[in-house]
N, C-alpha and C positions, 0 to 999 in steps of 0.2 A: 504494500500500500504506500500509494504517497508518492510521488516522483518532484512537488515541490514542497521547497522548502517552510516550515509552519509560522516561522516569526511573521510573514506577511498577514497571516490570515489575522493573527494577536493582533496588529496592529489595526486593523480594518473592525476588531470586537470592539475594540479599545476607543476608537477612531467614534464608535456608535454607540459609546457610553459607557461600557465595561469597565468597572473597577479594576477589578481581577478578572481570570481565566483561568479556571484548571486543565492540568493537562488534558483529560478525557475529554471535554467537552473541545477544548483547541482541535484536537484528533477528529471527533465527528466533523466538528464544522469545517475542516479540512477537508475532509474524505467527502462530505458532501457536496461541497466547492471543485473539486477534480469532477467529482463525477456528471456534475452540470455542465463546468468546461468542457470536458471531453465529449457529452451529448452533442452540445452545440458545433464542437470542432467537428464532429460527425458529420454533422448534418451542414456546414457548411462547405465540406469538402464536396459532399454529393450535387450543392446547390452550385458551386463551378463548375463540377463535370458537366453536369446539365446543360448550362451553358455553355460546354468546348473550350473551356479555361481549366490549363493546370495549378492556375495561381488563384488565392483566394483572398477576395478583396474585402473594405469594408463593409461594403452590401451585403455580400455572402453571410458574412457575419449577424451582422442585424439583423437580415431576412429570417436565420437561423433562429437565430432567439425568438423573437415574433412568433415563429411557426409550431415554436418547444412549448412557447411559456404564454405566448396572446391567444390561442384558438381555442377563437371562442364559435 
């Protein structure tokens, strides 16, 4: 698990009010934040091929989100 590193995510708890952080909870909220990235990197990769683009732009990216997290 985890391929980034966790001080970011602290800072982003911290950032949005967090006194403290325990580790366990730093860990989920980590593991959950990869696992959304990684959705959206997914799904943005697919949304350039679509296109006939190896490279994956801003759009791609937004679109992606939108399509994970907006559909409604």
């Amino acid at each position: 698990m985890g391929i980034l590193p966790k001080m970011p995510f602290e800072r982003i708890l911290k950032k949005a009010g967090a006194k403290r952080v325990s580790q366990s909870s730093l860990d989920q909220f980590a593991a959950i934040m990869e696992e959304k990235m990684n959705k959206i990197s997914v799904e943005a990769i697919i949304l350039a091929k679509h296109a006939g683009r190896k490279t994956i732009n801003i759009d791609d990216v937004r679109m992606a989100k939108r399509k994970l997290y907006y559909n409604f």
